[in-house]
N, C-alpha and C positions, 0 to 999 in steps of 0.2 A: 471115379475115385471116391472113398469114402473120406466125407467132411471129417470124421476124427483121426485121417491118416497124420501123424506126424512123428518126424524124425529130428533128428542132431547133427548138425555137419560141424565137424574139429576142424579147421583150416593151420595146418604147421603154417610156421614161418616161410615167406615167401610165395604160395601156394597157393593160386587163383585157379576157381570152379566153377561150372556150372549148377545152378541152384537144386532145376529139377525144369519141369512142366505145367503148365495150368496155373488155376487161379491159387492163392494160398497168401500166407502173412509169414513173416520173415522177421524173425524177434534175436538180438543181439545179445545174448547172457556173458559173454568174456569175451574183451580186447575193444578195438574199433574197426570198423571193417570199410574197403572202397568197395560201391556199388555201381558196375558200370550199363548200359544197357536199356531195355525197354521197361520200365518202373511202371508207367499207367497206359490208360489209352493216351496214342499220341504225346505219350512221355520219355521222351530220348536224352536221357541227360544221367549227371553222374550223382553218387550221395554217398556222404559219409554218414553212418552209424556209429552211434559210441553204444555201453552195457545197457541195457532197460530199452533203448531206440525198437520202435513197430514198423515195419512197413510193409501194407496192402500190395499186393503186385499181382496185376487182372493177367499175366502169363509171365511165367518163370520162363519162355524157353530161351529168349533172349539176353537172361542176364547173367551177368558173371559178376563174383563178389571174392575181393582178399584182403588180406588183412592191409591194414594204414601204414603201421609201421614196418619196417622191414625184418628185424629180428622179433618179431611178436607173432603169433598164432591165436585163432580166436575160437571162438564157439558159437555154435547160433543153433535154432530151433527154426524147424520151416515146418509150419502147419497147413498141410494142403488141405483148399477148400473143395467142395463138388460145383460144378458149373451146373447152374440153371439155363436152363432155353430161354430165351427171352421171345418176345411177338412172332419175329423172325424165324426163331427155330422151329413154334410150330404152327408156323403158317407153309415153311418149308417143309415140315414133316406132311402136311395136310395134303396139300399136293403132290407130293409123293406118292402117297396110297392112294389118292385120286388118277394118278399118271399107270399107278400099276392096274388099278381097276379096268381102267381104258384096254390097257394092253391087255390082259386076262380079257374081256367081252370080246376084243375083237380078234381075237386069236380063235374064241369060239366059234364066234360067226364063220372064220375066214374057213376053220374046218369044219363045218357042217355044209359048204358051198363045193358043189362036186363040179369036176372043169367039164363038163359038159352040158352044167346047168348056168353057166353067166352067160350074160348077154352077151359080151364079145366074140363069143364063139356061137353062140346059135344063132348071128347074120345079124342081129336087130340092131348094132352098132356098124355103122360105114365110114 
């Protein structure tokens, strides 16, 4: 997702949504809004927002946000960020292409070895 993706979400009165996906920042321009859901790492809890209010949210997929009061509808800004890989991702990516190397060599190997040339079948294994 490209860091400058963002959009506007209008919440009518009443009307609880899901945010979006991924990492991004979640900015209150009109009304106050309840935010329920996963806000940080190992953050499970709830928050109100009033107008001007920021909030960092390392994954949108978990949260749901509407408005406080009940005849009000609000407005917000969610500006999606792009995830970086951290250590993890490319020590994971690294052996990955280390795991497909493997498998590519030994697939070569295994076809250039014709069944009449392994040892198991020309007697030298009992």
């Amino acid at each position: 997702m490209n860091s400058q993706d963002s959009r506007i979400l209008s919440l009518r009165p009443g009307e609880a949504r899901r945010i979006g996906e991924g990492a991004g920042e979640l900015t209150v321009l009109r009304g106050r809004v309840w935010l329920t859901g996963r806000c940080g790492p190992g953050d499970d809890s709830d928050r109100v927002l009033s107008p001007g209010d920021s909030l960092a949210l390392s994954d949108a997929a978990g949260t749901v946000v509407e408005s406080w009061r009940r005849g009000e509808g609000a407005v917000l800004r969610w500006q999606a960020r792009a995830q970086r890989p951290g250590l993890a991702g490319f020590a994971g990516a690294f052996f990955a292409a280390l795991a497909r190397k493997a498998a590519s060599s030994a697939s070569r190997a295994q076809g250039c070895m014709s069944a009449g040339d392994s040892m198991a079948s020309s007697g030298a294994v009992k």
